[in-house]
C-alpha positions as CSV (number, residue, x, y, z in Angstrom):
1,X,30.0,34.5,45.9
2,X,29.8,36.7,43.1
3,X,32.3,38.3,40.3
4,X,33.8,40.3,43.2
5,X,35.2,36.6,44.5
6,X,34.7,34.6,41.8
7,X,35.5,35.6,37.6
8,X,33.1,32.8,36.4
9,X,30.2,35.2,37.6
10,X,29.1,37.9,34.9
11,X,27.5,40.5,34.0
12,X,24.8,40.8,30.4
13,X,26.0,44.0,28.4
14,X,24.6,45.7,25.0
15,X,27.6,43.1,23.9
16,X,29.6,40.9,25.4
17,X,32.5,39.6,23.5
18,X,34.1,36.5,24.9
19,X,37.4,34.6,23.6
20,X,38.1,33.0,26.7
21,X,36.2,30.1,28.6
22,X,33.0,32.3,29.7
23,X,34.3,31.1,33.1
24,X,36.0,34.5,33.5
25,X,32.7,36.2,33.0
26,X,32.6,40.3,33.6
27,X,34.6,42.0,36.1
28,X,33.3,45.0,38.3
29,X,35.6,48.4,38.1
30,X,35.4,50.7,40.8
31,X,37.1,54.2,40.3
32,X,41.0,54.4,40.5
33,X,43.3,57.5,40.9
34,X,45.0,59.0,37.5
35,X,47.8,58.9,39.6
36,X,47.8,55.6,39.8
37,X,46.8,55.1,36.2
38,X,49.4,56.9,34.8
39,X,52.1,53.9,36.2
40,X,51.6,51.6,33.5
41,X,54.3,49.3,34.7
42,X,52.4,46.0,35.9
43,X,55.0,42.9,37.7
44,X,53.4,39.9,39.3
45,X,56.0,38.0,41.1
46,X,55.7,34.9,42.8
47,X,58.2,35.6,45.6
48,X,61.1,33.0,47.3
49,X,59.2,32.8,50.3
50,X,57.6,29.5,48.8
51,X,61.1,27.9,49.3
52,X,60.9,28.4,53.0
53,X,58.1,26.4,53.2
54,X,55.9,29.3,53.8
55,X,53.5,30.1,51.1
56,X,53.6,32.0,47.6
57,X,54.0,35.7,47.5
58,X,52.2,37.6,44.5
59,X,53.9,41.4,43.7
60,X,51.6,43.2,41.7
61,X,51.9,47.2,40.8
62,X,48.7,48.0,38.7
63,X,47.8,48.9,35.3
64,X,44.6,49.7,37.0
65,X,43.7,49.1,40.6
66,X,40.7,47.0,39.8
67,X,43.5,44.4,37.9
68,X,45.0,44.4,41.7
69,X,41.4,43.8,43.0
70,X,41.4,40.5,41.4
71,X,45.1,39.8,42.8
72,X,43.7,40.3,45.7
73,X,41.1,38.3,45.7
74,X,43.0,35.5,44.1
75,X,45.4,35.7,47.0
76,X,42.5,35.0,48.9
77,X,40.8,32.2,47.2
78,X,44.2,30.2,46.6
79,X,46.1,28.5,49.5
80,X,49.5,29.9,50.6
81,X,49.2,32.9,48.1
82,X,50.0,36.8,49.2
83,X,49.5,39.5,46.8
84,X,51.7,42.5,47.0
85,X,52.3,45.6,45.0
86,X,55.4,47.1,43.7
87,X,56.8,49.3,41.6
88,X,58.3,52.9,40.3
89,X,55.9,55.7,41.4
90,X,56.6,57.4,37.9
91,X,56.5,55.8,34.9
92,X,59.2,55.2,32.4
93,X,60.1,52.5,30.5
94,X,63.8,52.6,32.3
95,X,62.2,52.3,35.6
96,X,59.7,49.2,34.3
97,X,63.0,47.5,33.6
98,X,64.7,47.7,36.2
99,X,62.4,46.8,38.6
100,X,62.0,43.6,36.3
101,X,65.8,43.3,36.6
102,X,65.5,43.6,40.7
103,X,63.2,40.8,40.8
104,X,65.1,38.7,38.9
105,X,68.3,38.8,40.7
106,X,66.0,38.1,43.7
107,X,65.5,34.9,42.0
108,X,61.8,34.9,42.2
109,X,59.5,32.2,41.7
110,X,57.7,33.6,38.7
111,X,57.6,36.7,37.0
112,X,54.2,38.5,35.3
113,X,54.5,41.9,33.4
114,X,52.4,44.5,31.3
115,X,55.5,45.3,28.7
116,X,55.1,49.8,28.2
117,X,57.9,48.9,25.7
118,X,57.9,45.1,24.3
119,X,61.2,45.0,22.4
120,X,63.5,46.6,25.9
121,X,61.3,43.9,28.3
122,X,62.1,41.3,25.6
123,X,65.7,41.8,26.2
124,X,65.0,41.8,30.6
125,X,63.1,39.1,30.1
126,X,65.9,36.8,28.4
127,X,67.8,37.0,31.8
128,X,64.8,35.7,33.8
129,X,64.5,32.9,31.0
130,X,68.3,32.2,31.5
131,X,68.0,31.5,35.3
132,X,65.0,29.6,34.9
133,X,62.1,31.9,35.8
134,X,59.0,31.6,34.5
135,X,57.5,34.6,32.8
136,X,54.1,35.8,31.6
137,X,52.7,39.0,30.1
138,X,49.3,40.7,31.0
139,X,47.4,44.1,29.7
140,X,50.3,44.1,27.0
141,X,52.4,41.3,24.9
142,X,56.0,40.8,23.7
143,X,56.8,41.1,20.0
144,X,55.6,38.1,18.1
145,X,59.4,37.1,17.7
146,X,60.1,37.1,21.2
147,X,56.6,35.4,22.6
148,X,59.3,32.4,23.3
149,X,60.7,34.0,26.2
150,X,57.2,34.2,27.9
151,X,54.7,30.9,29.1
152,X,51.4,32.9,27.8
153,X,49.5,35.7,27.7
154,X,46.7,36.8,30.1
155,X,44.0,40.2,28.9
156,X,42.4,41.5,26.3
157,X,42.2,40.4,22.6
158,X,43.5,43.6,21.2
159,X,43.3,43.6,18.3
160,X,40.1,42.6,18.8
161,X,39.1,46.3,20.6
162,X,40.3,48.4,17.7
163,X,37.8,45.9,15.9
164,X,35.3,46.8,17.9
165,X,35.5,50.3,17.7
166,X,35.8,50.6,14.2
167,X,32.9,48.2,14.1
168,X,30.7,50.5,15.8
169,X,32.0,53.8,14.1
170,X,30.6,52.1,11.0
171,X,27.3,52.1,12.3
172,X,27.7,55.4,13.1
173,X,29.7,56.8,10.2
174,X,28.7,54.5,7.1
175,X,30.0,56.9,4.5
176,X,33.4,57.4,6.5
177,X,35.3,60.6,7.2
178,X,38.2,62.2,8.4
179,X,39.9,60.6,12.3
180,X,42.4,61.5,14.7
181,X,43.4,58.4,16.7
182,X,44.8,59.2,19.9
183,X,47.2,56.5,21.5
184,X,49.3,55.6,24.3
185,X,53.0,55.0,23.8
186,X,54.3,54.6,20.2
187,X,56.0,51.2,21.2
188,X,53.3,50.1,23.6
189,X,51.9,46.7,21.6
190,X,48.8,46.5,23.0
191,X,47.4,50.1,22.0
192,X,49.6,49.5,18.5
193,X,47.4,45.8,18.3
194,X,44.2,48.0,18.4
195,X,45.1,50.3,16.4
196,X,45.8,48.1,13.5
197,X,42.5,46.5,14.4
198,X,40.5,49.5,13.9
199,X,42.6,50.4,10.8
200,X,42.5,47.2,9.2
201,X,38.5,46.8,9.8
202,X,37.7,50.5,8.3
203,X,40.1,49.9,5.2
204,X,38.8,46.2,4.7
205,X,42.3,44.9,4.5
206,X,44.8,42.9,6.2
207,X,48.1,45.5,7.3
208,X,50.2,42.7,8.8
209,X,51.4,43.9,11.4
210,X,50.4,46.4,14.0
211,X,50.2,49.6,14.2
212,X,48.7,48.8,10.8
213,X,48.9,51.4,7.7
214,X,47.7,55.0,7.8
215,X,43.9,55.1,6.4
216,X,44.4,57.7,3.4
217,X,41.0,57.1,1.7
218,X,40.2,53.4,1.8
219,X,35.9,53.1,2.1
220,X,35.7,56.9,2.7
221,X,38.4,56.6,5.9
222,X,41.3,59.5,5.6
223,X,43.4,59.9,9.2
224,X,44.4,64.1,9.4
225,X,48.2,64.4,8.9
226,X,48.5,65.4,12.5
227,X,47.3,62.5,14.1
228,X,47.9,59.5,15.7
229,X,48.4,61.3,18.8
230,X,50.6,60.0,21.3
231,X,49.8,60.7,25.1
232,X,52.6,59.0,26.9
233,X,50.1,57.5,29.3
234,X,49.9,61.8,30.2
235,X,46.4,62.2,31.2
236,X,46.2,65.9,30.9
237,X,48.5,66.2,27.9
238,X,45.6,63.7,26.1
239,X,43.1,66.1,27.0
240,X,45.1,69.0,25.6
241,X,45.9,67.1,22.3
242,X,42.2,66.5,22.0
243,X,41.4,70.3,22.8
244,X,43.9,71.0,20.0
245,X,43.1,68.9,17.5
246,X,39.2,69.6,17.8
247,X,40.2,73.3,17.1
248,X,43.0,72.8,14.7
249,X,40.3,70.2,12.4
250,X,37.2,72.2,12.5
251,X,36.0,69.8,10.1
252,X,37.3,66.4,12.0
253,X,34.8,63.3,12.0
254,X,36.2,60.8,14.2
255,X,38.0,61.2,17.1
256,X,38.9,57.9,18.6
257,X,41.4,56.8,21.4
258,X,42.7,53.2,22.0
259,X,43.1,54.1,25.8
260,X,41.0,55.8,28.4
261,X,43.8,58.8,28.7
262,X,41.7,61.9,28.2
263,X,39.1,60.8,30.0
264,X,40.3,59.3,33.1
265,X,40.4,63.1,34.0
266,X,36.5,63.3,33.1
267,X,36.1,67.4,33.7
268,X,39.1,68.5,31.7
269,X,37.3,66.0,29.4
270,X,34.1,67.9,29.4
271,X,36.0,71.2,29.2
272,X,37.3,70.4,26.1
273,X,34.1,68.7,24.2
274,X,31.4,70.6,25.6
275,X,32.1,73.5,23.1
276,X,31.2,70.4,20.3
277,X,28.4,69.3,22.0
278,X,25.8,70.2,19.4
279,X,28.1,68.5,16.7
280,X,28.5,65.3,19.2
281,X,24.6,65.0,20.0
282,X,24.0,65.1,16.2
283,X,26.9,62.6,15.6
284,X,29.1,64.9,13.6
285,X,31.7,64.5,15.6
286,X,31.9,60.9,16.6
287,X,33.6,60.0,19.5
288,X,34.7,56.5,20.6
289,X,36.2,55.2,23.6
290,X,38.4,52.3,25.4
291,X,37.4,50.9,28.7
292,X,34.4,51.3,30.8
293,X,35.6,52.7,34.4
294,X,32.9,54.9,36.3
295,X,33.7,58.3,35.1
296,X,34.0,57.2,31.6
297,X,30.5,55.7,31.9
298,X,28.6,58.7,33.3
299,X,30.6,60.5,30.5
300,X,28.4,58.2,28.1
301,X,25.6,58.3,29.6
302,X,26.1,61.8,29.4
303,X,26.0,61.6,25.4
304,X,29.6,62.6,26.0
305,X,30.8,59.5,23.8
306,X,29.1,57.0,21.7
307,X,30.8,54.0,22.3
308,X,33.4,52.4,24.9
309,X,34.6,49.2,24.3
310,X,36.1,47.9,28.0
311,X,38.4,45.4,29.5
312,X,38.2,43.3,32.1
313,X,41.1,44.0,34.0
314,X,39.9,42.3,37.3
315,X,40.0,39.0,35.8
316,X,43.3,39.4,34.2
317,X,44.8,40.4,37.9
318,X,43.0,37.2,39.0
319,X,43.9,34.9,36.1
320,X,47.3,35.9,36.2
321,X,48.1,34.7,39.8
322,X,46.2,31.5,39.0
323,X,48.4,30.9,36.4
324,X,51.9,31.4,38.0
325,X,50.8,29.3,41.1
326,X,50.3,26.9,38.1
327,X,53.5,27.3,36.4
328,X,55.1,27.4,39.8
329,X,53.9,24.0,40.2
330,X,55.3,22.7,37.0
331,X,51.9,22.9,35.0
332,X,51.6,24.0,30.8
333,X,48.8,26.3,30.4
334,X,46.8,27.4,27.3
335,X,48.8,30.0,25.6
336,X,47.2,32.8,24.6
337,X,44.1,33.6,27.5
338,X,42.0,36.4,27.1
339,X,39.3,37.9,29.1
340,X,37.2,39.4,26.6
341,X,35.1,42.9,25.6
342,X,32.6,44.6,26.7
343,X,30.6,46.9,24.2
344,X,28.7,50.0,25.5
345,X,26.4,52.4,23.7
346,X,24.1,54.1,25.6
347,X,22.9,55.1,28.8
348,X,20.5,52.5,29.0
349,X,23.8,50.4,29.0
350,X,25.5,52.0,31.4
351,X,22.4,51.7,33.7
352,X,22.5,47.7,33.0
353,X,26.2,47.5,33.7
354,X,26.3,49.2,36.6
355,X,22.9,47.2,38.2
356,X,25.1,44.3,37.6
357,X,28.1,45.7,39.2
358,X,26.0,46.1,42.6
359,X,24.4,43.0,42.2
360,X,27.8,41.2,42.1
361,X,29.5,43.5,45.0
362,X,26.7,42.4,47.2
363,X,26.8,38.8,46.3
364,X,30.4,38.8,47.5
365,X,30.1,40.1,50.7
């Protein structure tokens, strides 16, 4: 069985950064709706069908449908497990709490969520503490001061992605310049985490705490007065802040996004760069990336980016329902797990990832 069935399979990369035992390898991504994308709330349950004597019941609504890919498969692989998918179909931070709240006062078994707002799901998830469920995050984390009221933490390192980026927009941009970082929600932690990552590694110094501080000059780095950008989880509002800004800053460097948001819709995306193409094939304008799903890959391979730094969110959808069976079962866990990075470059990278994706979806069948 390969990575399709099995996370301890993997894939070799340009780089491939792991935190985690390498057992949960590199996941395969398959193209997923914008629609879908754009509902960032992500709840795991374990559901009270287990008290009947009847088997474990997984909810999961997506932060991306290759994170419900490895729920799936996970219900699967593990005995008396179901994996089921719910959620509002439009996001807001309102409606990610209250399904929270729904599940709780149906007394779940256990409880795993993608915060879009970490200080509101803190306060949700003190209820599910007080009635004794257990709780995780994935994707996204609760505020350090409030990591009590959760069992662990399953996904990427990220403050480890921003790292990553900024690591390879110093190859790329030794003497600095100016950058526009586009993000997702201004209280999402996980995009705030990277973003303090990237900031922190161009300035040289330690900001604390994330977002991290605004890069006025330190090594050559200045952030334009307009920018971070925040996108909402919007897909075509992202592209129209980056077709703004690019006109707006003539003279703009960097351009760097801690999410996929403009280009999950990949030809509003090349509407809005092609007119910089010559200034993005001679690395003028530098553009970097997060995650690796298939349009954001040919746009790479395309020279349409020069870097994506991607997540594995198939393993975290798999992890994730191995660990509640375990908590479930009255098991401690490591605390936090990540899934680790994958680094891209080039289309000779993209042509290596994606022989190992088909390798993998054939070992599985």
């Amino acid at each position: 069985m390969g990575a399709l069935g099995n996370p301890e399979a993997g894939t070799e990369l340009h780089v491939s950064l792991e935190r985690e035992a390498p057992s949960l390898g590199t996941d395969p991504y398959r193209a997923c709706l914008a629609s879908v994308l754009a509902v960032v709330l992500s709840v795991l349950a374990v559901g009270g069908c287990a008290r009947e004597g009847t088997g474990y019941t997984f909810m999961n609504n997506p932060f991306f449908d290759f994170a419900r890919e490895g729920c799936m498969q996970a219900a699967a692989d593990l005995e008396d497990v179901e994996c089921l998918y719910i959620g509002p179909s439009e996001h807001t931070e309102a409606d990610q709490i209250q399904v929270v709240e729904d599940l709780i006062t149906r007394r779940v078994d256990g409880i795993a969520v993608s915060p879009s707002n970490a200080t509101a799901m803190a306060r949700a998830l003190a209820r599910a503490n007080e009635v004794g469920i257990p709780v995780i995050t994935w994707d996204s984390d609760l505020l350090a001061e409030d990591a009590g009221l959760r069992t662990t933490y399953i996904g990427t390192e990220n403050r480890a992605m921003g790292v990553e980026q900024a690591k390879l927009l110093q190859k790329l941009k030794p003497d600095g310049g100016t950058i526009c970082i586009q993000s997702g929600g201004a209280a999402a932690m996980n995009h705030n985490e990277r973003m303090q990552g990237f900031r922190d590694t161009l300035a040289g110094a330690d900001s604390g705490e994330p977002p991290g501080e605004r890069l006025e000059g330190a090594n050559g780095w200045a952030e334009v007065a307009a920018c971070p950008l925040y996108t909402n989880d919007d897909f075509p509002l992202a592209v129209q802040q980056m077709a703004d800004i690019l006109a707006s800053e003539p003279d703009l460097d960097v351009f760097s996004i801690t999410g996929g948001f403009p280009q999950f819709v990949d030809q509003a995306y090349r509407q809005a760069v092609e007119p910089y193409r010559e200034r993005i094939e001679s690395k003028d304008l530098v553009i970097i990336g997060a995650d690796v799903l298939p349009m954001q890959l040919d746009l790479l391979a395309e020279g349409l980016s020069h870097g994506q730094v991607g997540q594995r969110p198939y393993a975290m959808g798999y992890r994730s329902m191995e660990v509640l069976l375990q908590l479930v079962a009255g098991q401690s866990v490591e605390d936090p797990i990540y899934t680790g990075l994958d680094v891209l470059t080039s289309a000779g990278d993209v042509e290596v990832f994606r022989a190992g994706q088909t390798a993998e979806a054939a070992d599985s069948r």
